[in-house]
N, CA, C and O atoms as a GROMACS GRO file, in nm:
protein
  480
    1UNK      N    1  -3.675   0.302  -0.055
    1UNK     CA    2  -3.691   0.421  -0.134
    1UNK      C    3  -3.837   0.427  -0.178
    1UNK      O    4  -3.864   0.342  -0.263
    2UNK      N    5  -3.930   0.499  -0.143
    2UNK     CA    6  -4.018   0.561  -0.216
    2UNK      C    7  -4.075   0.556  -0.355
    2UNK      O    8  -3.980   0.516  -0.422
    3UNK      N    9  -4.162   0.572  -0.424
    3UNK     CA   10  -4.160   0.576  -0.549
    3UNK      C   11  -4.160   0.736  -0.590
    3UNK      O   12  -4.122   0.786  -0.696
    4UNK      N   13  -4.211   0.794  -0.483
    4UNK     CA   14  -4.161   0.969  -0.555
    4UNK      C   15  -4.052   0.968  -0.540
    4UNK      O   16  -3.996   0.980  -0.649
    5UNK      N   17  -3.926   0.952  -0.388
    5UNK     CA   18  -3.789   0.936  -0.433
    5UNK      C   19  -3.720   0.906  -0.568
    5UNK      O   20  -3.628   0.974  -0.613
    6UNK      N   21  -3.784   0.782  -0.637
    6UNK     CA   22  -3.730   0.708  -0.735
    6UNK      C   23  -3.758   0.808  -0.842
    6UNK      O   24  -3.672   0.826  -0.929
    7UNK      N   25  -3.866   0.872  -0.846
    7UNK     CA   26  -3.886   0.930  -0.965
    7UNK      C   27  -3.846   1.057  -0.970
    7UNK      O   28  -3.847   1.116  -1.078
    8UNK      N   29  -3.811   1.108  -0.873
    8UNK     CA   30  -3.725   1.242  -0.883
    8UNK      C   31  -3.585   1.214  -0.889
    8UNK      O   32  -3.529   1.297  -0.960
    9UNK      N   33  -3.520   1.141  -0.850
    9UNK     CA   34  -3.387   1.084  -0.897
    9UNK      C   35  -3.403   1.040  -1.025
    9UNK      O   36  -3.322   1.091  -1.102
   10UNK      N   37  -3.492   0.951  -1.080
   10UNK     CA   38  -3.471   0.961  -1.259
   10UNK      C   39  -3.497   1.053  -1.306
   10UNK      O   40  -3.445   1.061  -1.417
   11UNK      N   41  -3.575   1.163  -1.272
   11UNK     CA   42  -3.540   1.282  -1.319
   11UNK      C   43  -3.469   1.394  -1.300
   11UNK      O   44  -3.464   1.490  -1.376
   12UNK      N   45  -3.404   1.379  -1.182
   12UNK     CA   46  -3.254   1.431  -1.189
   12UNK      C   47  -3.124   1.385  -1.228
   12UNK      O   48  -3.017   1.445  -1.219
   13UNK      N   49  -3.160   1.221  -1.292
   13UNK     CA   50  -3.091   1.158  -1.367
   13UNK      C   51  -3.062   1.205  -1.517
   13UNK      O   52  -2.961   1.209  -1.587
   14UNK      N   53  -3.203   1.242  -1.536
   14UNK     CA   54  -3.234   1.244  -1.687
   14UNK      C   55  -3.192   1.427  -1.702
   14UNK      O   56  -3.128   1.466  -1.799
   15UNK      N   57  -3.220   1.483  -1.636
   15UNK     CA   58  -3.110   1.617  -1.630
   15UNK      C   59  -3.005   1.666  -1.615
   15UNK      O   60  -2.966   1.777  -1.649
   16UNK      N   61  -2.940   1.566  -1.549
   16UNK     CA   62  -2.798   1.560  -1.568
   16UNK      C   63  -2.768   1.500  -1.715
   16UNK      O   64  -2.709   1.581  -1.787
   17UNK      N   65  -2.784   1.431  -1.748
   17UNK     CA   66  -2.755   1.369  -1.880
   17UNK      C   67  -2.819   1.461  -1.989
   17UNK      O   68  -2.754   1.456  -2.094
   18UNK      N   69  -2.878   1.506  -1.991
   18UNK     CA   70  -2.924   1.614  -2.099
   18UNK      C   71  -2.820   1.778  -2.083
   18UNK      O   72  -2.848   1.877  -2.150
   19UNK      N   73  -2.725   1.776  -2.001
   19UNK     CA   74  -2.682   1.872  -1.934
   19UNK      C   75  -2.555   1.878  -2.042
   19UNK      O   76  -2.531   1.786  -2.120
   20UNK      N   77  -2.466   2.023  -2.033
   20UNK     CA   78  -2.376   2.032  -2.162
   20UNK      C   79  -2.279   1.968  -2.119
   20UNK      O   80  -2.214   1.894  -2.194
   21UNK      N   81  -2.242   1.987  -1.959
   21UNK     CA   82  -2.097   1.913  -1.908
   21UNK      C   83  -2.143   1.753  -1.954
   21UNK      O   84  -2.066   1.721  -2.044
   22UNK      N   85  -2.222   1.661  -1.930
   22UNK     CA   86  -2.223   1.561  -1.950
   22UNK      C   87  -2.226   1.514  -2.090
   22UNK      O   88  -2.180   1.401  -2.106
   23UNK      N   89  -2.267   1.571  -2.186
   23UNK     CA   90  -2.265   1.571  -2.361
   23UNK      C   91  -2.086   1.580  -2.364
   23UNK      O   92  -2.003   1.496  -2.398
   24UNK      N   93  -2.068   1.738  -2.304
   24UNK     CA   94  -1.917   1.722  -2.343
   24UNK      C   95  -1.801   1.594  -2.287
   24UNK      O   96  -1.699   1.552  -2.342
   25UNK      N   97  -1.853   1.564  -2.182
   25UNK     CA   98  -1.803   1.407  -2.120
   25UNK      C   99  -1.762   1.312  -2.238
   25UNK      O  100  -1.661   1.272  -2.296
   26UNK      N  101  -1.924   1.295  -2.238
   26UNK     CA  102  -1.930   1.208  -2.398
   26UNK      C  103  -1.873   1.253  -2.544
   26UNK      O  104  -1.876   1.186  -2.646
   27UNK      N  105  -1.847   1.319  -2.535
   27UNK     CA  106  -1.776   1.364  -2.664
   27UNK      C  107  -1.579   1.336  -2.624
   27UNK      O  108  -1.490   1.270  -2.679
   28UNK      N  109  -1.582   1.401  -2.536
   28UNK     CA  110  -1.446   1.386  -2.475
   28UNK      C  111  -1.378   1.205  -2.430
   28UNK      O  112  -1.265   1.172  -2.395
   29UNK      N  113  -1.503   1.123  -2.452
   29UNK     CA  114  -1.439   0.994  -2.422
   29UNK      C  115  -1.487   0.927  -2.572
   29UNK      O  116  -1.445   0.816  -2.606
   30UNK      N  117  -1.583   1.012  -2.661
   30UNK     CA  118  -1.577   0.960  -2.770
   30UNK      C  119  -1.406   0.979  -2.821
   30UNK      O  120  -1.339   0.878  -2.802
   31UNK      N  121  -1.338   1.092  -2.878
   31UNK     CA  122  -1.213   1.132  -2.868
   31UNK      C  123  -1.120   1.036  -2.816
   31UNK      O  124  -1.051   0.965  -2.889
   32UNK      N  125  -1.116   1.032  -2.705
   32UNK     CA  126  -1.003   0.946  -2.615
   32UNK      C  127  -1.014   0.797  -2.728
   32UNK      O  128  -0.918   0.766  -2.799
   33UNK      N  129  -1.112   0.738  -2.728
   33UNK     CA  130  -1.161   0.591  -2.773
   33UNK      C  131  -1.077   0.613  -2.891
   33UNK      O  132  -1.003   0.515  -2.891
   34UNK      N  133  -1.042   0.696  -3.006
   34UNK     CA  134  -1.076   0.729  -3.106
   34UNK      C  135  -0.917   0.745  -3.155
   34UNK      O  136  -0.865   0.731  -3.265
   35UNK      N  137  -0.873   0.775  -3.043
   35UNK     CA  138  -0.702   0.829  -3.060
   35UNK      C  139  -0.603   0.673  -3.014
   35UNK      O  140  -0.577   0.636  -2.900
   36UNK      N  141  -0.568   0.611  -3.136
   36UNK     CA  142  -0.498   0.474  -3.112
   36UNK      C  143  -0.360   0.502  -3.009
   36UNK      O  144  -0.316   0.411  -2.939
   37UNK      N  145  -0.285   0.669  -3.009
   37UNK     CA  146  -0.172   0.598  -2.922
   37UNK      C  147  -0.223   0.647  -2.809
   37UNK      O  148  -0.143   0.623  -2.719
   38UNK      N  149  -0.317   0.704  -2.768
   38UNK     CA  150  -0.376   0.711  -2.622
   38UNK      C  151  -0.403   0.580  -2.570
   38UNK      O  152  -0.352   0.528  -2.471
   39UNK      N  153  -0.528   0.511  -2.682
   39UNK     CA  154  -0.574   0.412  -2.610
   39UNK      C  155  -0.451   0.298  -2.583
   39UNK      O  156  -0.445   0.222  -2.487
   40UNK      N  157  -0.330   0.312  -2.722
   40UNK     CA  158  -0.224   0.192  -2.641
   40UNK      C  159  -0.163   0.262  -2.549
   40UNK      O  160  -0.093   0.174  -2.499
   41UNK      N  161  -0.128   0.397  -2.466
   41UNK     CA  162  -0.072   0.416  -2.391
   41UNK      C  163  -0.142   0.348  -2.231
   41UNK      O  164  -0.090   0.312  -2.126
   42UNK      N  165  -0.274   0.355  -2.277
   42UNK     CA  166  -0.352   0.328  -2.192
   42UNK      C  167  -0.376   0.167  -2.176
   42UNK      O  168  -0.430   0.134  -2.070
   43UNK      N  169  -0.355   0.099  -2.235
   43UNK     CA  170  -0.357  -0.058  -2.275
   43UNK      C  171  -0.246  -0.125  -2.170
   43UNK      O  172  -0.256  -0.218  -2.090
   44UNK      N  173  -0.120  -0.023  -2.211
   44UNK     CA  174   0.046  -0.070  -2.163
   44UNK      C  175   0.045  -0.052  -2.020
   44UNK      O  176   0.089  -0.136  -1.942
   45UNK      N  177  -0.011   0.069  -1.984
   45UNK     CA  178  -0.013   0.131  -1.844
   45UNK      C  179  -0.079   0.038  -1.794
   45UNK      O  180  -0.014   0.011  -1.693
   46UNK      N  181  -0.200  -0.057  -1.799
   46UNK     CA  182  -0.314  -0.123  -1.733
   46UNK      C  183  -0.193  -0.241  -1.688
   46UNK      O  184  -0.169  -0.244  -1.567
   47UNK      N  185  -0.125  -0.327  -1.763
   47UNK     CA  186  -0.078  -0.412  -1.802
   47UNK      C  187   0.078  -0.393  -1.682
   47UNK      O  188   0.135  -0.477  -1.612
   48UNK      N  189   0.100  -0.276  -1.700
   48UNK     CA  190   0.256  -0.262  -1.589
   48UNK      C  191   0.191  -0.219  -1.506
   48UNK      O  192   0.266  -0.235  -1.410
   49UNK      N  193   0.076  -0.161  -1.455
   49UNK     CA  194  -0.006  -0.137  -1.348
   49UNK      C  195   0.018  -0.307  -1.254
   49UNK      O  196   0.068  -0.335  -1.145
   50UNK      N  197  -0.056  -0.405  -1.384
   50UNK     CA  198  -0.056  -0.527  -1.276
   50UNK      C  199   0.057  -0.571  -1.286
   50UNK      O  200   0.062  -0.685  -1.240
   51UNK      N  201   0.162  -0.530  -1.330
   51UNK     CA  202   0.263  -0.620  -1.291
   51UNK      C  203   0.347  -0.559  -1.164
   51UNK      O  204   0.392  -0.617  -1.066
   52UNK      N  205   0.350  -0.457  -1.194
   52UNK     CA  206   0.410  -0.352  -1.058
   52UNK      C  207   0.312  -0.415  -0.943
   52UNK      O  208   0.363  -0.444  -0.835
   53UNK      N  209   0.166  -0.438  -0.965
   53UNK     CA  210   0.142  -0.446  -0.819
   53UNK      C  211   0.104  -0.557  -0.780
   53UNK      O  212   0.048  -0.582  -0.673
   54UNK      N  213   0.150  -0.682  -0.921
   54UNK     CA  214   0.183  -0.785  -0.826
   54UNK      C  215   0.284  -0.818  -0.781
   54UNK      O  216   0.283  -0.906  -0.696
   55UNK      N  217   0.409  -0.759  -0.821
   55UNK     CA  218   0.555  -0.766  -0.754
   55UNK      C  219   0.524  -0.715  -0.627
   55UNK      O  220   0.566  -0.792  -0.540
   56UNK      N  221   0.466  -0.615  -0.582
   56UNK     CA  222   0.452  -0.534  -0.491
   56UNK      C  223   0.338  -0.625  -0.371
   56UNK      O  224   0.356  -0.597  -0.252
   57UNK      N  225   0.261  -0.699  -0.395
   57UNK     CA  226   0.213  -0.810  -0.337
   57UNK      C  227   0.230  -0.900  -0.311
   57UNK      O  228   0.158  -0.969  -0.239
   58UNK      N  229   0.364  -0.941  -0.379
   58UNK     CA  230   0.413  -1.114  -0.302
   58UNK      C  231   0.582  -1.041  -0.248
   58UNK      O  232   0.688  -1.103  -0.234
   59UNK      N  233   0.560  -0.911  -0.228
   59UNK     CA  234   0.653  -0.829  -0.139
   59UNK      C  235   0.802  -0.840  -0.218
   59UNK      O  236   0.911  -0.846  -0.162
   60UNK      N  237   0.779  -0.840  -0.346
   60UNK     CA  238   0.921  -0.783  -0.402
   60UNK      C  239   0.866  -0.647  -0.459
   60UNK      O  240   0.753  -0.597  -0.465
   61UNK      N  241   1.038  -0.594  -0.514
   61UNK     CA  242   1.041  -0.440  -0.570
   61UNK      C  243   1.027  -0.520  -0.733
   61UNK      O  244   1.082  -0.619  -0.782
   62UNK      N  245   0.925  -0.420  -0.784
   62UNK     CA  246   0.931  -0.412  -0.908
   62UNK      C  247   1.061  -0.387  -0.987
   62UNK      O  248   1.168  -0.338  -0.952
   63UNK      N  249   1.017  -0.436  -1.105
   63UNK     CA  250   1.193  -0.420  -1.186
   63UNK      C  251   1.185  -0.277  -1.226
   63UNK      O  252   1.068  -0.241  -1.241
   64UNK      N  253   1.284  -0.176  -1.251
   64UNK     CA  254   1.329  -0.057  -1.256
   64UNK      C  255   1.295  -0.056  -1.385
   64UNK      O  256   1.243   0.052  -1.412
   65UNK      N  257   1.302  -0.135  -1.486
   65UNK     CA  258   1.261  -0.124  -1.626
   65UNK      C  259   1.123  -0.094  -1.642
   65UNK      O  260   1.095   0.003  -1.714
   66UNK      N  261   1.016  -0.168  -1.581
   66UNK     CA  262   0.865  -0.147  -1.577
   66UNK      C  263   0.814  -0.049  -1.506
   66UNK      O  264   0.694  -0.022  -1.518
   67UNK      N  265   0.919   0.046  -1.390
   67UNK     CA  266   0.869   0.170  -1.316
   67UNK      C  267   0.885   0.252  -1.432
   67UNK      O  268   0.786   0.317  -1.467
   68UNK      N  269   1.001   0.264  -1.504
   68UNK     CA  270   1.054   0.365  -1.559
   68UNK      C  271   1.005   0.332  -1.707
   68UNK      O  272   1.075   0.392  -1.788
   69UNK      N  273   0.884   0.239  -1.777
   69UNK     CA  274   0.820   0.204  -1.890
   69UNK      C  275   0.671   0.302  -1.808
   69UNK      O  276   0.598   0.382  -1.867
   70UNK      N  277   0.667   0.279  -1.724
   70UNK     CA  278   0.551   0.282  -1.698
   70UNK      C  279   0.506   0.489  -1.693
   70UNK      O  280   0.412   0.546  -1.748
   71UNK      N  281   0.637   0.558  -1.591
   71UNK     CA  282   0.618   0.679  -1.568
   71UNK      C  283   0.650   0.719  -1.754
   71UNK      O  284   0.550   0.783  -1.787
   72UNK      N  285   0.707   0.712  -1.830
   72UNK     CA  286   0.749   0.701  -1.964
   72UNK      C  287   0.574   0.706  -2.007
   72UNK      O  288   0.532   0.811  -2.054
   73UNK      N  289   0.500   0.617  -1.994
   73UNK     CA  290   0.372   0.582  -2.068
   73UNK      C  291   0.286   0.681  -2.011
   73UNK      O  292   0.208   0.748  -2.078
   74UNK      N  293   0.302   0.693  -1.878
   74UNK     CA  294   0.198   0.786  -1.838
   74UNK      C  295   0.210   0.923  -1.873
   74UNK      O  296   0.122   1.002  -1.907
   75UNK      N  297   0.351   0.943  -1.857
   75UNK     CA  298   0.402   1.112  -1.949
   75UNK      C  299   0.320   1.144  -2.062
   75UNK      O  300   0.245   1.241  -2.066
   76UNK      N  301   0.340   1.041  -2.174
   76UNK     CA  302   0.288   1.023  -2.321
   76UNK      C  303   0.146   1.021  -2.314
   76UNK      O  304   0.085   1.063  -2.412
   77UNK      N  305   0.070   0.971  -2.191
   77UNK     CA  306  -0.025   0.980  -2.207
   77UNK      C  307  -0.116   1.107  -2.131
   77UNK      O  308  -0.233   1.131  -2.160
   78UNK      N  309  -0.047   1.171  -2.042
   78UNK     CA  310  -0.067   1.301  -1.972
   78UNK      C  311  -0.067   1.383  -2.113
   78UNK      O  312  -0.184   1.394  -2.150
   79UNK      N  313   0.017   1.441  -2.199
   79UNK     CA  314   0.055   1.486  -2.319
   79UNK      C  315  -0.040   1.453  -2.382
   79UNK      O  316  -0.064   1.555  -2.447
   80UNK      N  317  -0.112   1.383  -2.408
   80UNK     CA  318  -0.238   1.378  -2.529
   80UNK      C  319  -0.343   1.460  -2.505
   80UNK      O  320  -0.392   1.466  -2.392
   81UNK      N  321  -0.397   1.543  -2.623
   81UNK     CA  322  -0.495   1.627  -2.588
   81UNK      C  323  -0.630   1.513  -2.608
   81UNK      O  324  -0.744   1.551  -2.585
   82UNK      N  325  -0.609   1.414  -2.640
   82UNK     CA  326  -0.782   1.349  -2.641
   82UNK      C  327  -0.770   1.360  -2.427
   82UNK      O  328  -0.851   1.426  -2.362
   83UNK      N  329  -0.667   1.290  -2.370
   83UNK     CA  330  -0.654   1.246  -2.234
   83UNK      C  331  -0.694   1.360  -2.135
   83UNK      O  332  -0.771   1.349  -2.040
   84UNK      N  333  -0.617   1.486  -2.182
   84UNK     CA  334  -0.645   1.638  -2.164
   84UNK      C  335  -0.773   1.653  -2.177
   84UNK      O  336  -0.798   1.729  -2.084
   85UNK      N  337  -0.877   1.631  -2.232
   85UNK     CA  338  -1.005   1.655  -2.274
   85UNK      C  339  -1.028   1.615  -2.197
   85UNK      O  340  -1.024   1.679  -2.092
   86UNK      N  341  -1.076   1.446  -2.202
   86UNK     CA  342  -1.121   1.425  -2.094
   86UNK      C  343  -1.132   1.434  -1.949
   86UNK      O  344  -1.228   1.424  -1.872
   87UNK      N  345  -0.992   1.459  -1.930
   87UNK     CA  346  -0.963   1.466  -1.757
   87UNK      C  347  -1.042   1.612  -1.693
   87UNK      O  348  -1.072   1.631  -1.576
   88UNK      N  349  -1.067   1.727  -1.834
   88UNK     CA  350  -1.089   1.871  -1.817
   88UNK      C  351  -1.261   1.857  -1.818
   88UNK      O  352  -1.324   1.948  -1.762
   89UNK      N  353  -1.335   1.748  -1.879
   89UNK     CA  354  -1.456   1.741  -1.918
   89UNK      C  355  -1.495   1.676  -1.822
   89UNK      O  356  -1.616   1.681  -1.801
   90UNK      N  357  -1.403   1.586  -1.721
   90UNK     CA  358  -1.476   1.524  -1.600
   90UNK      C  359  -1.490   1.561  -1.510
   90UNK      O  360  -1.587   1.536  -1.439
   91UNK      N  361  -1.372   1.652  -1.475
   91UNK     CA  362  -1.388   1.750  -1.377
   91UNK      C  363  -1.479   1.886  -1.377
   91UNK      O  364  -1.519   1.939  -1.273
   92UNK      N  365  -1.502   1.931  -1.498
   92UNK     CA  366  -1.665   2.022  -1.524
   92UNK      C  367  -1.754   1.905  -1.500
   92UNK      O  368  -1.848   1.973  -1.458
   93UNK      N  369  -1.803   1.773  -1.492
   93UNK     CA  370  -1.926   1.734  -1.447
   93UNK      C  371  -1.940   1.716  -1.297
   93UNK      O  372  -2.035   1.730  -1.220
   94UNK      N  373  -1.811   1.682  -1.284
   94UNK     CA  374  -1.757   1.611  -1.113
   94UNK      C  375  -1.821   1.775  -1.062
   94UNK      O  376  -1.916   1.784  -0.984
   95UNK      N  377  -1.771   1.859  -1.102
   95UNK     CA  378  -1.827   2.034  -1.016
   95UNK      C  379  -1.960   2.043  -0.992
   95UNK      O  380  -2.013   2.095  -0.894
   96UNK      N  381  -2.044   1.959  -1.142
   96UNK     CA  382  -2.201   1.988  -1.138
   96UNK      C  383  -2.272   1.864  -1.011
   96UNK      O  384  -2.368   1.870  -0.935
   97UNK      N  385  -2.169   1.763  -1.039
   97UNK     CA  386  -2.207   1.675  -0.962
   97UNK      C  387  -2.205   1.746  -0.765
   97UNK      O  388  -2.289   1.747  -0.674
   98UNK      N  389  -2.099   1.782  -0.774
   98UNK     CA  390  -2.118   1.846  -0.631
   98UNK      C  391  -2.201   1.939  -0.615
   98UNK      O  392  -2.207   1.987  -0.502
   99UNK      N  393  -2.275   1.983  -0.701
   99UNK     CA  394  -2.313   2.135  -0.634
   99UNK      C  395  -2.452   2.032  -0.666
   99UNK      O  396  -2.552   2.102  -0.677
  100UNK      N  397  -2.475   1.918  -0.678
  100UNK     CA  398  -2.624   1.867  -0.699
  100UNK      C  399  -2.634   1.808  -0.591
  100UNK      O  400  -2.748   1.789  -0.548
  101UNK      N  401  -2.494   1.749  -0.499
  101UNK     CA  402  -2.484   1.728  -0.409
  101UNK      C  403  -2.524   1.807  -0.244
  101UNK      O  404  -2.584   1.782  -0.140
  102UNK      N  405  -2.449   1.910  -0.302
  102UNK     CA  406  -2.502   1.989  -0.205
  102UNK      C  407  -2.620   2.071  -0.173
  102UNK      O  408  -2.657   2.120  -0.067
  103UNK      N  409  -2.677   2.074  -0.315
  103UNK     CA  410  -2.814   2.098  -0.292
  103UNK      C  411  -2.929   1.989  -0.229
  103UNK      O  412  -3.034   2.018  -0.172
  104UNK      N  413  -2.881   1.869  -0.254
  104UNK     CA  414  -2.968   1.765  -0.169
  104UNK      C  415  -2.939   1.757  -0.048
  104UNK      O  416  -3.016   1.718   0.040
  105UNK      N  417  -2.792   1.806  -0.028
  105UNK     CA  418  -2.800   1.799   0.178
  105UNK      C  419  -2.857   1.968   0.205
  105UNK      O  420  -2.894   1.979   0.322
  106UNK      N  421  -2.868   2.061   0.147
  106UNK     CA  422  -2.979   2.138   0.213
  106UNK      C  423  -3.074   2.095   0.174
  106UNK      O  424  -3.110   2.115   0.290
  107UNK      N  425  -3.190   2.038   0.107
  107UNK     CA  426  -3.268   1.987   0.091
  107UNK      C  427  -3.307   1.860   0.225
  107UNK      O  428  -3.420   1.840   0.270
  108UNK      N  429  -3.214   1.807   0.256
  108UNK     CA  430  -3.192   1.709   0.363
  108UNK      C  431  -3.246   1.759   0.481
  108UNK      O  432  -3.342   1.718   0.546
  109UNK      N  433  -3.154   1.876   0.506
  109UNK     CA  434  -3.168   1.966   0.685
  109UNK      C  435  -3.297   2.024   0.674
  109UNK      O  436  -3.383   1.986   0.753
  110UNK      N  437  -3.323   2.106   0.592
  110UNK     CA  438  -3.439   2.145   0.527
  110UNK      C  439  -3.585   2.060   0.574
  110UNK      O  440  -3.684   2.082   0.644
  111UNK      N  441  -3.528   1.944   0.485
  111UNK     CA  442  -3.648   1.846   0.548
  111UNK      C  443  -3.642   1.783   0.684
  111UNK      O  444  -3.746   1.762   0.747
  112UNK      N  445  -3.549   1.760   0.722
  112UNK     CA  446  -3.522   1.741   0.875
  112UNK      C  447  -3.548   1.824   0.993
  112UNK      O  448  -3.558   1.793   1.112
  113UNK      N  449  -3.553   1.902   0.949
  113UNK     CA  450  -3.622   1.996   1.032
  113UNK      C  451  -3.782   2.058   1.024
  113UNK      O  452  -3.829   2.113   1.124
  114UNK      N  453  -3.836   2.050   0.939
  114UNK     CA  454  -3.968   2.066   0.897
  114UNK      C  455  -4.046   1.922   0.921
  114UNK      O  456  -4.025   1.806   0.887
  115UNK      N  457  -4.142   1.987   0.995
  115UNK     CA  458  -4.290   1.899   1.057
  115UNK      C  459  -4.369   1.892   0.990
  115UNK      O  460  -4.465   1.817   1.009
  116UNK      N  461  -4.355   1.966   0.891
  116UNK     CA  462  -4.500   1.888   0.822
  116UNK      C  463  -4.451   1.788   0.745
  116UNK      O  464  -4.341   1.806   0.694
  117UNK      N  465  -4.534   1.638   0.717
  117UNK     CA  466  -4.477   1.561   0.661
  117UNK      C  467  -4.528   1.570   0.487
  117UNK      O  468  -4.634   1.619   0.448
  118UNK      N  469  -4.441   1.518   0.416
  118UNK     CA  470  -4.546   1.544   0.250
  118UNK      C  471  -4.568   1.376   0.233
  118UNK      O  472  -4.518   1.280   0.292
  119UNK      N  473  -4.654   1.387   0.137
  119UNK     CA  474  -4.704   1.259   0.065
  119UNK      C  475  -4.599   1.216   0.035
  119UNK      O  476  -4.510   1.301   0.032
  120UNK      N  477  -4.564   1.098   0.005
  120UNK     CA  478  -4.488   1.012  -0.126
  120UNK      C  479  -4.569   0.974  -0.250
  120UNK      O  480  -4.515   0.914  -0.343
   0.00000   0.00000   0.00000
């Protein structure tokens, strides 16, 4: 990488992060942090996550009690508006993120096709 590369990526770093979707990110996982039965819904789920998938790796069926704790936890935790926030605040950055994306692959062809070369 370049050092103009580098420095236009920290500054399209540093514009994204100054950006409202990404503030609201942060606000939206301040929230989540903030809301105790989210974060234990989220604690429990991690926890029957590994147990489901280590039953599921030494090739037994999980016990019916920990599927049905588990879709139970995730319900409760779908239902929270901190969880709601966030999932709605990541997907407004994830959008900005693509369209920054796709402005660097025309930027890409763009340059791929153009002969004149620029400095770094």
């Amino acid at each position: 990488m370049t050092d103009g590369m580098k420095e236009r990526a920290q500054e399209l770093g540093r514009l994204l992060g100054q950006s409202d979707e990404y503030k609201a990110l942060g606000r939206a996982r301040q929230r989540l942090s903030e809301d105790q039965e989210a974060v234990s819904a989220m604690t429990r789920l991690d926890a029957l996550e590994r147990e489901i998938s280590a039953a599921l790796h030494s090739g037994q069926e999980p016990e019916d009690n920990a599927k049905q704790e588990y879709e139970r936890m995730f319900g409760t935790l779908q239902a929270s508006p901190s969880y709601q926030g966030i999932v709605a605040a990541q997907s407004n950055f994830d959008k900005i993120l693509q369209r920054v994306n796709e402005e660097i692959s025309r930027g890409m062809e763009s340059g791929a096709q153009s002969r004149i070369i620029m400095p770094s």
